[in-house]
Biopython code that builds the backbone (N, CA, C, O; Angstrom):
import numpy as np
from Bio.PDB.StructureBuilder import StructureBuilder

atoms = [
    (1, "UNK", "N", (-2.939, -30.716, -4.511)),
    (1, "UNK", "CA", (-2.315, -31.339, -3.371)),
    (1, "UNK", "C", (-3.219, -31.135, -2.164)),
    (1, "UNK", "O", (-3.619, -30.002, -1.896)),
    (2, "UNK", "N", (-3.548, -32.159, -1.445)),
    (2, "UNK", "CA", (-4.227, -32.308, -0.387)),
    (2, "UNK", "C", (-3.363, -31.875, 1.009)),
    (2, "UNK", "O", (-2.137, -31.982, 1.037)),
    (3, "UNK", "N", (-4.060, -31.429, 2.033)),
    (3, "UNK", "CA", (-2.817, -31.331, 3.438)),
    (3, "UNK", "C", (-3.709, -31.391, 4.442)),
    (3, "UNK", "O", (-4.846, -30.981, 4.210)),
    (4, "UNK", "N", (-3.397, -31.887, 5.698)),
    (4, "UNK", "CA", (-4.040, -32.450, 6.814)),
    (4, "UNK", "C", (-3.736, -30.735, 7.545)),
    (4, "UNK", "O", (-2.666, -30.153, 7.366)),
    (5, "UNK", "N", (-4.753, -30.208, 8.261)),
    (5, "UNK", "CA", (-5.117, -29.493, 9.320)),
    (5, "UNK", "C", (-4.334, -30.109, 10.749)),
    (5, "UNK", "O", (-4.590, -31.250, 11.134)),
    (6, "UNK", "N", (-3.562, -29.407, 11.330)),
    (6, "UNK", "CA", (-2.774, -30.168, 12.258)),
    (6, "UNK", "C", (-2.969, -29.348, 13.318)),
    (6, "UNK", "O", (-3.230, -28.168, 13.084)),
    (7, "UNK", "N", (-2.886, -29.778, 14.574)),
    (7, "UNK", "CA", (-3.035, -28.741, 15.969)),
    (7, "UNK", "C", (-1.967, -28.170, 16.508)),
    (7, "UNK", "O", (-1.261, -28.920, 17.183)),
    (8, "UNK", "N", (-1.645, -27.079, 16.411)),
    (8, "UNK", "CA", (-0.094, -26.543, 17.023)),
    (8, "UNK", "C", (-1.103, -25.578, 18.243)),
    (8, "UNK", "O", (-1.981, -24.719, 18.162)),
    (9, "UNK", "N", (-0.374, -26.309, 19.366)),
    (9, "UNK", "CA", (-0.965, -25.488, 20.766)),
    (9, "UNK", "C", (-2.414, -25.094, 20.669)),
    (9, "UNK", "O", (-3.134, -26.064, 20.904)),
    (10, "UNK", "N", (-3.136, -23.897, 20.379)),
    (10, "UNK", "CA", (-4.229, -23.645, 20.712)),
    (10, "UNK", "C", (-4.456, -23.192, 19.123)),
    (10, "UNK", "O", (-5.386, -22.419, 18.891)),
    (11, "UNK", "N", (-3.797, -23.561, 18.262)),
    (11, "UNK", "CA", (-4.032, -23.293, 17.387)),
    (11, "UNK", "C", (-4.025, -23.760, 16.145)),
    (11, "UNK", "O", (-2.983, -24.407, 16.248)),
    (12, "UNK", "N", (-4.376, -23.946, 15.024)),
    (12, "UNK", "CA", (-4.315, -25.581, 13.764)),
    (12, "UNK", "C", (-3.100, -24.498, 12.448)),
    (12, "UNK", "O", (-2.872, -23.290, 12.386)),
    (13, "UNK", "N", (-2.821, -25.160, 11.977)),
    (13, "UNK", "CA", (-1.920, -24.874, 10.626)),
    (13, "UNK", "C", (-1.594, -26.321, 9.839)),
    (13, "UNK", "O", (-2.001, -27.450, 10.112)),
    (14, "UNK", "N", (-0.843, -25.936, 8.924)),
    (14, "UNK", "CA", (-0.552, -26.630, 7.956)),
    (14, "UNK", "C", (1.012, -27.149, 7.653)),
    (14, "UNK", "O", (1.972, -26.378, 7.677)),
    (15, "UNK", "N", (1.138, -28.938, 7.290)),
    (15, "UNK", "CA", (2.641, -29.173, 7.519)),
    (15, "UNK", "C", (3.266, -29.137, 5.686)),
    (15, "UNK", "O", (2.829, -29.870, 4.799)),
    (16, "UNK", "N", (4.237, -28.202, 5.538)),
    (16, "UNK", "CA", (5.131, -28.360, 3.962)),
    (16, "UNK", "C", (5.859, -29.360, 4.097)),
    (16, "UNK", "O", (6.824, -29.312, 4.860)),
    (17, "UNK", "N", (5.656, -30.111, 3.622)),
    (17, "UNK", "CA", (7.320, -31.469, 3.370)),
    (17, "UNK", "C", (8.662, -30.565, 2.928)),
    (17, "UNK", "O", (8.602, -29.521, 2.277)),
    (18, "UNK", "N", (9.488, -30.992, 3.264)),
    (18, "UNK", "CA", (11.037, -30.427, 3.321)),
    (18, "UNK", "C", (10.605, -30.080, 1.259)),
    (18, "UNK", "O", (10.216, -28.952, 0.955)),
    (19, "UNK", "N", (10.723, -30.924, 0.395)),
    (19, "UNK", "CA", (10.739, -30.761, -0.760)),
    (19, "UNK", "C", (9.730, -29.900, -1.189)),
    (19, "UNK", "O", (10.019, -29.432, -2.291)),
    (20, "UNK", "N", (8.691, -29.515, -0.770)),
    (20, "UNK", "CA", (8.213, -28.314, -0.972)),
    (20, "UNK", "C", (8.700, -27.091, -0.835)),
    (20, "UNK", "O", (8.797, -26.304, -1.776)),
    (21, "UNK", "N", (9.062, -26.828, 0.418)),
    (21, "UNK", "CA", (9.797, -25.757, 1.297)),
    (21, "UNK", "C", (11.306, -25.559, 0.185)),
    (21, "UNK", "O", (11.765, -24.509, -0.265)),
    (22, "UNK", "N", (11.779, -26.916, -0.005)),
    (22, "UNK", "CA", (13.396, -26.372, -0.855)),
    (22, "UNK", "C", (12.812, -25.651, -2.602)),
    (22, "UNK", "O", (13.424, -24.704, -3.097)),
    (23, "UNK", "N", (11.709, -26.234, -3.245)),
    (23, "UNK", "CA", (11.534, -25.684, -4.224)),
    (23, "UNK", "C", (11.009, -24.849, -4.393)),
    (23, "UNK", "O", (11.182, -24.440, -5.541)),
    (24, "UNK", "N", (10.081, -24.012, -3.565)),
    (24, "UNK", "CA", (9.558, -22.630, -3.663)),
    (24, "UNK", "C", (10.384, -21.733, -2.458)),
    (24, "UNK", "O", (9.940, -20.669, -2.027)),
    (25, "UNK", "N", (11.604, -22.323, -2.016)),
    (25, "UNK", "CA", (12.434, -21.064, -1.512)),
    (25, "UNK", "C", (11.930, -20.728, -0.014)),
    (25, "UNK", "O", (12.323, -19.680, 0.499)),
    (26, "UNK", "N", (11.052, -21.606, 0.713)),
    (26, "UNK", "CA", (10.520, -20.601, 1.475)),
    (26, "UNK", "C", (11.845, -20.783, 3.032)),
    (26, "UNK", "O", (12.524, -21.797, 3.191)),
    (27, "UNK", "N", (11.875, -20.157, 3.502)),
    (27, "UNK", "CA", (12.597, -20.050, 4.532)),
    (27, "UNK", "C", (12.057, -20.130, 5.911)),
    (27, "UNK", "O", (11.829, -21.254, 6.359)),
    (28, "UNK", "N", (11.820, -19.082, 6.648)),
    (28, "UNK", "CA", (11.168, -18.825, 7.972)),
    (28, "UNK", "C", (9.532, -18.406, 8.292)),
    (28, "UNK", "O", (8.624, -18.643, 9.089)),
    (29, "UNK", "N", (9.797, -17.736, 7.268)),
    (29, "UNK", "CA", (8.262, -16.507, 6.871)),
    (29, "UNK", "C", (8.133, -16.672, 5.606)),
    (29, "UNK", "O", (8.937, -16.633, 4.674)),
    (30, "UNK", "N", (6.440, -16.960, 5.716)),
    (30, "UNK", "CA", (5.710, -16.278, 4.161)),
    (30, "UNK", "C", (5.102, -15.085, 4.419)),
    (30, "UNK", "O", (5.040, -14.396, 5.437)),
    (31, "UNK", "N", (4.705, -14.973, 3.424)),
    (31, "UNK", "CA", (3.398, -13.798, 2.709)),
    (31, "UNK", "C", (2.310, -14.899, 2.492)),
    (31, "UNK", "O", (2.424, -15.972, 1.901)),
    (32, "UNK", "N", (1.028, -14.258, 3.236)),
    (32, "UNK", "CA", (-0.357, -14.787, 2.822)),
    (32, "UNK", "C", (-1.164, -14.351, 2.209)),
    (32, "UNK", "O", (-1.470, -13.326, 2.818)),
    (33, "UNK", "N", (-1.896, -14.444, 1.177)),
    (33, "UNK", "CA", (-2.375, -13.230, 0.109)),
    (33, "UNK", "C", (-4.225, -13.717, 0.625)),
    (33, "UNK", "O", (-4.690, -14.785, 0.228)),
    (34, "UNK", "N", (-4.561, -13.330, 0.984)),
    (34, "UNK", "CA", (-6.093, -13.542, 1.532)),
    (34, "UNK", "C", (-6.627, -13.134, 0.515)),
    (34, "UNK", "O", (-6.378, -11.949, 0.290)),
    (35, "UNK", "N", (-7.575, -13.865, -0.550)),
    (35, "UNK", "CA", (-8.449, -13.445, -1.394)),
    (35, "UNK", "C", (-10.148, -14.053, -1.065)),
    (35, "UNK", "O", (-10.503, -14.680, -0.067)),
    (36, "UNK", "N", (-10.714, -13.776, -1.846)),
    (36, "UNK", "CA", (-12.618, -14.249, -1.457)),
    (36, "UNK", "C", (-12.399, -15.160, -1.338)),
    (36, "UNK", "O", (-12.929, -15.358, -0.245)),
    (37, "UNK", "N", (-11.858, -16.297, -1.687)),
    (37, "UNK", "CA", (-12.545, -18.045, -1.336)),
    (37, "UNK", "C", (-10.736, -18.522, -1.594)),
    (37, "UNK", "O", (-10.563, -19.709, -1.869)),
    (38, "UNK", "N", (-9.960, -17.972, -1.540)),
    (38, "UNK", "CA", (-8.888, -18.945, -1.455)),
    (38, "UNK", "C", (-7.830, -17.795, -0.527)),
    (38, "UNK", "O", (-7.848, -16.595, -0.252)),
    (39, "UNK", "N", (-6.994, -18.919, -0.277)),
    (39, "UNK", "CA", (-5.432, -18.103, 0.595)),
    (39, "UNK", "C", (-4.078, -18.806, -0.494)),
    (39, "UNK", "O", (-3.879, -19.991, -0.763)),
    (40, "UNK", "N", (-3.406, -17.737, -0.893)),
    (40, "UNK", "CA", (-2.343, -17.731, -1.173)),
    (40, "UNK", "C", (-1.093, -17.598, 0.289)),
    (40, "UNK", "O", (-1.212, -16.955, 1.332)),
    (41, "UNK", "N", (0.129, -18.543, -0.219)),
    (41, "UNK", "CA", (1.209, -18.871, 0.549)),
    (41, "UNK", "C", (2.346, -18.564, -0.389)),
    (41, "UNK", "O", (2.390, -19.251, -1.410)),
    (42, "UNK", "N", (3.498, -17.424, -0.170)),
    (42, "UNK", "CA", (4.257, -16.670, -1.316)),
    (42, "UNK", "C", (5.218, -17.248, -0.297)),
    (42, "UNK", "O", (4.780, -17.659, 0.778)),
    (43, "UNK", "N", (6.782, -17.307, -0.648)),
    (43, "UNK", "CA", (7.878, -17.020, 0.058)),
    (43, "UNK", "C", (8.221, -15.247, 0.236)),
    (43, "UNK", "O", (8.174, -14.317, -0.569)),
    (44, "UNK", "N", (8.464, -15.307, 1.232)),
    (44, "UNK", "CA", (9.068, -13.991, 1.779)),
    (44, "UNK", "C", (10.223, -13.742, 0.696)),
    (44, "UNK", "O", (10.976, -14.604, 0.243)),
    (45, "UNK", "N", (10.197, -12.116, 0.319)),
    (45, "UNK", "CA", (11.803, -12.477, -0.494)),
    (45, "UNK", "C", (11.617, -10.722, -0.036)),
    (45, "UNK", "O", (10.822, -9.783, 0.011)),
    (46, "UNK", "N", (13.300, -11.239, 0.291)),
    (46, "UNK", "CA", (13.622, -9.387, 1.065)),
    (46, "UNK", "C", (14.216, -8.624, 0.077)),
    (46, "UNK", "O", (14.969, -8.899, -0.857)),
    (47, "UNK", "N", (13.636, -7.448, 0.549)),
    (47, "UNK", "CA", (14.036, -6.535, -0.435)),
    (47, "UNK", "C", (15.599, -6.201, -0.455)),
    (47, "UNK", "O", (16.299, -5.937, 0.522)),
    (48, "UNK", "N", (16.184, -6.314, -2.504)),
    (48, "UNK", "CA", (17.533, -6.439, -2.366)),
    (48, "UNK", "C", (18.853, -7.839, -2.193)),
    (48, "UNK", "O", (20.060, -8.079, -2.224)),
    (49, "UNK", "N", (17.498, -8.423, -2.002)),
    (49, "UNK", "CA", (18.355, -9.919, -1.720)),
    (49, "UNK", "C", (19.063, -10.162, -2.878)),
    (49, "UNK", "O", (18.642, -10.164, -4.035)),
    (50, "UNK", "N", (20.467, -10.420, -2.357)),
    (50, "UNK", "CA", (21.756, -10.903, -2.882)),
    (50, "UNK", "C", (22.125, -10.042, -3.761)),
    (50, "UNK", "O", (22.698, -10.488, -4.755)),
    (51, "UNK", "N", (21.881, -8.416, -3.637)),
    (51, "UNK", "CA", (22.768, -7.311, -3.972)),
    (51, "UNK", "C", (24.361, -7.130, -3.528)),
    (51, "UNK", "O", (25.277, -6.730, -4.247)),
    (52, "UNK", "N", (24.434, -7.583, -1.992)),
    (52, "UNK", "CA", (26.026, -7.150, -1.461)),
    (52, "UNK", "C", (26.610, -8.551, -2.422)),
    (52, "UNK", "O", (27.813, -8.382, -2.619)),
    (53, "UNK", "N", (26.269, -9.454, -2.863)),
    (53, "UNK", "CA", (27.100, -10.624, -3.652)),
    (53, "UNK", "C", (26.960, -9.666, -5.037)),
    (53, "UNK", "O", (28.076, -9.350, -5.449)),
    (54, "UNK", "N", (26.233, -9.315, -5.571)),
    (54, "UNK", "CA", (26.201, -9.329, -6.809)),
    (54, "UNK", "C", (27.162, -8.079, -7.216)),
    (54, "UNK", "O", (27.892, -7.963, -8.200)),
    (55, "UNK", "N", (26.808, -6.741, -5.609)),
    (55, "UNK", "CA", (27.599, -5.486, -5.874)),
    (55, "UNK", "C", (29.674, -6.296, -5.790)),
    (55, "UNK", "O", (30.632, -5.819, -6.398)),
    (56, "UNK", "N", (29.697, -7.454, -4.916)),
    (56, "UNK", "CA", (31.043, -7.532, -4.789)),
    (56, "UNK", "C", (31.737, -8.405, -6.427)),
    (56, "UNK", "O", (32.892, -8.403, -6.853)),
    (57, "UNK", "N", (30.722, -8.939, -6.894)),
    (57, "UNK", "CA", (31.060, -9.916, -8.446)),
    (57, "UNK", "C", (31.245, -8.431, -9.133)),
    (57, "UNK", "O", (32.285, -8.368, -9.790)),
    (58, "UNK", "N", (30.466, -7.228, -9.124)),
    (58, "UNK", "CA", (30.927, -6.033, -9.910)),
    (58, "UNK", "C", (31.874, -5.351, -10.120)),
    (58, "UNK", "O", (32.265, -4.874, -11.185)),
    (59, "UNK", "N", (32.437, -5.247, -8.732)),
    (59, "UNK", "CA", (33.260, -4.583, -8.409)),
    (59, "UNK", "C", (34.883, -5.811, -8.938)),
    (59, "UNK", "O", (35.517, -5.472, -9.937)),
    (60, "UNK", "N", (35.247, -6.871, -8.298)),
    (60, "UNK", "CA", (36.457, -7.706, -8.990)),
    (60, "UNK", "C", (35.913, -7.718, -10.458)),
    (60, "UNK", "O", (36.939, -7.832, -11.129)),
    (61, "UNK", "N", (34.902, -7.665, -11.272)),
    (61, "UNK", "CA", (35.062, -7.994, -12.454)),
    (61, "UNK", "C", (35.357, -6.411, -13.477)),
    (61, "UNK", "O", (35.741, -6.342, -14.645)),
    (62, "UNK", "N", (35.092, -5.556, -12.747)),
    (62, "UNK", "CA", (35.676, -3.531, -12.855)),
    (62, "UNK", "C", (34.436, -3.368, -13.785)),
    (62, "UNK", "O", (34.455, -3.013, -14.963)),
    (63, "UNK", "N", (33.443, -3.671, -13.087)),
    (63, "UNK", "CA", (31.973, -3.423, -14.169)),
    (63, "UNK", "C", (31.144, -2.412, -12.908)),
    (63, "UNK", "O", (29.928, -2.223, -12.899)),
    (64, "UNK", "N", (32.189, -1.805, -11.823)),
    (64, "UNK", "CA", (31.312, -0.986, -10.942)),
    (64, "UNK", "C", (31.558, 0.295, -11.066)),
    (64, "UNK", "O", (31.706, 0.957, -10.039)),
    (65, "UNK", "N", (31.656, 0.919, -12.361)),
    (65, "UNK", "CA", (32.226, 2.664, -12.860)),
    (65, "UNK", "C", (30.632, 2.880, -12.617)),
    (65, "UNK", "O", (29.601, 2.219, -12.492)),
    (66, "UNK", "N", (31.201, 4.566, -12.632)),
    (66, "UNK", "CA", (29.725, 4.960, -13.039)),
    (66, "UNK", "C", (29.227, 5.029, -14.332)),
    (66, "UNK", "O", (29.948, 4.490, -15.172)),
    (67, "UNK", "N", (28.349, 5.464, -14.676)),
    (67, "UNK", "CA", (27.504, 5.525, -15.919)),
    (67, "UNK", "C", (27.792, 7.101, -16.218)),
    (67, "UNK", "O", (28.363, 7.380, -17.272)),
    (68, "UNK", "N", (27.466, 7.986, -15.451)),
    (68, "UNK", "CA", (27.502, 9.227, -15.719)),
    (68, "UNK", "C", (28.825, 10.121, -15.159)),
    (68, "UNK", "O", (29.428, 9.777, -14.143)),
    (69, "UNK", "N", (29.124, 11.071, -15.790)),
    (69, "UNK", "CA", (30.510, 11.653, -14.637)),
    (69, "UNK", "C", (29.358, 12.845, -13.882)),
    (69, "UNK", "O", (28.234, 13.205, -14.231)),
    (70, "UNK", "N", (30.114, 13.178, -12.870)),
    (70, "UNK", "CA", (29.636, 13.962, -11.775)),
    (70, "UNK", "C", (29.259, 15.199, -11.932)),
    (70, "UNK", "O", (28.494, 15.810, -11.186)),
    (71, "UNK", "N", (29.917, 15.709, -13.154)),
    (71, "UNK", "CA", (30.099, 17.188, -13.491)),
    (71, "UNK", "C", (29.583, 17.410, -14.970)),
    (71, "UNK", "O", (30.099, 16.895, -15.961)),
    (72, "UNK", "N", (28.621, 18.152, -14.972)),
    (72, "UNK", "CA", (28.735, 17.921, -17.039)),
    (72, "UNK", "C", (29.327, 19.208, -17.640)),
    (72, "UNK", "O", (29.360, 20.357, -17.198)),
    (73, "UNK", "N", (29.681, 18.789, -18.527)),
    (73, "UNK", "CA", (30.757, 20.129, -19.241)),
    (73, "UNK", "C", (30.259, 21.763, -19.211)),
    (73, "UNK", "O", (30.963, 22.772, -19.266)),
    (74, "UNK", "N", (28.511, 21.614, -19.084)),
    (74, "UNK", "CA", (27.826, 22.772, -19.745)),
    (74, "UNK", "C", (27.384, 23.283, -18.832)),
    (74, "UNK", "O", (26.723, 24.316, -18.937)),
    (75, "UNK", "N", (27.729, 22.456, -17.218)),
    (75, "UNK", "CA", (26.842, 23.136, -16.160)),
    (75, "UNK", "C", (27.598, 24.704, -15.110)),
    (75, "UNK", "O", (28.738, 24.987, -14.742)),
    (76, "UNK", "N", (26.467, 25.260, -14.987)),
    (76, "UNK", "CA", (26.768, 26.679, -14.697)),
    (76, "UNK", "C", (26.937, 26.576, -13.240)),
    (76, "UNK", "O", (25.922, 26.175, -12.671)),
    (77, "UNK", "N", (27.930, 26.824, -12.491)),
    (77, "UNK", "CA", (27.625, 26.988, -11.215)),
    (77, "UNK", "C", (27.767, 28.248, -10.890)),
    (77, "UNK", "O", (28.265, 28.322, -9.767)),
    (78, "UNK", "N", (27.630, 28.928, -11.199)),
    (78, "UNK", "CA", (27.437, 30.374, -10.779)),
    (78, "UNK", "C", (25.466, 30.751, -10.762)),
    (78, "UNK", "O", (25.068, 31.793, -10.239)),
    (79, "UNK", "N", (24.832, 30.107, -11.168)),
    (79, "UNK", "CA", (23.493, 29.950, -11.247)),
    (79, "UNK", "C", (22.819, 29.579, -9.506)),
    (79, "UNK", "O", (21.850, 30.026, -8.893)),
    (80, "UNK", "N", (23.793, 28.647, -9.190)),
    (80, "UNK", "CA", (23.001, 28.499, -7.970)),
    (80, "UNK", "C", (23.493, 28.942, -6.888)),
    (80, "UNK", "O", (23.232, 28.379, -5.825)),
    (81, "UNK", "N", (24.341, 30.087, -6.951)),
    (81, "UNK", "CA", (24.668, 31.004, -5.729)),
    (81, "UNK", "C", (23.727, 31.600, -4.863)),
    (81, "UNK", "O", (24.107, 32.306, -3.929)),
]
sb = StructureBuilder()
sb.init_structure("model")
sb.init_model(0)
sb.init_chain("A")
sb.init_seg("    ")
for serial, (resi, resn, name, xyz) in enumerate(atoms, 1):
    if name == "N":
        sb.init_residue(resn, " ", resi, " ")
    sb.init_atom(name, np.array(xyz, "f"), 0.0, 1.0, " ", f" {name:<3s}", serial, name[0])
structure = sb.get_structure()
């Protein structure tokens, strides 16, 4: 894909068509990966994204127990007095 060099104020960049932008996700901000002879353009993706949805689908579906209990049968607490 070819793209025209465009002048924004004192400075040139590059225009994404809307259908670019919707299929690689990008939002506000990328990531630019600067290598020897080429530049990479990543979408930003934040760390955790769409955990509070996924922690609340866990929790109504009762798949948010723990894994382990808190206490194990064999442990000494008199050891760490």
């Amino acid at each position: 894909m070819q793209v025209s060099i465009i002048k924004i104020g004192n400075s040139r960049g590059i225009r994404l068509s809307k259908t670019l932008l919707e299929r690689y996700q990008i939002k506000d901000t990328v990531k630019l990966i600067l290598e020897k002879d080429h530049i990479i353009i990543k979408p930003r993706v934040e760390p955790r994204q769409g955990w509070e949805e996924a922690f609340k689908q866990m929790h109504e579906s009762g798949d948010d127990k723990p894994l382990m209990n808190d206490v194990f049968v064999d442990e000494i607490f008199e050891e760490w007095d």
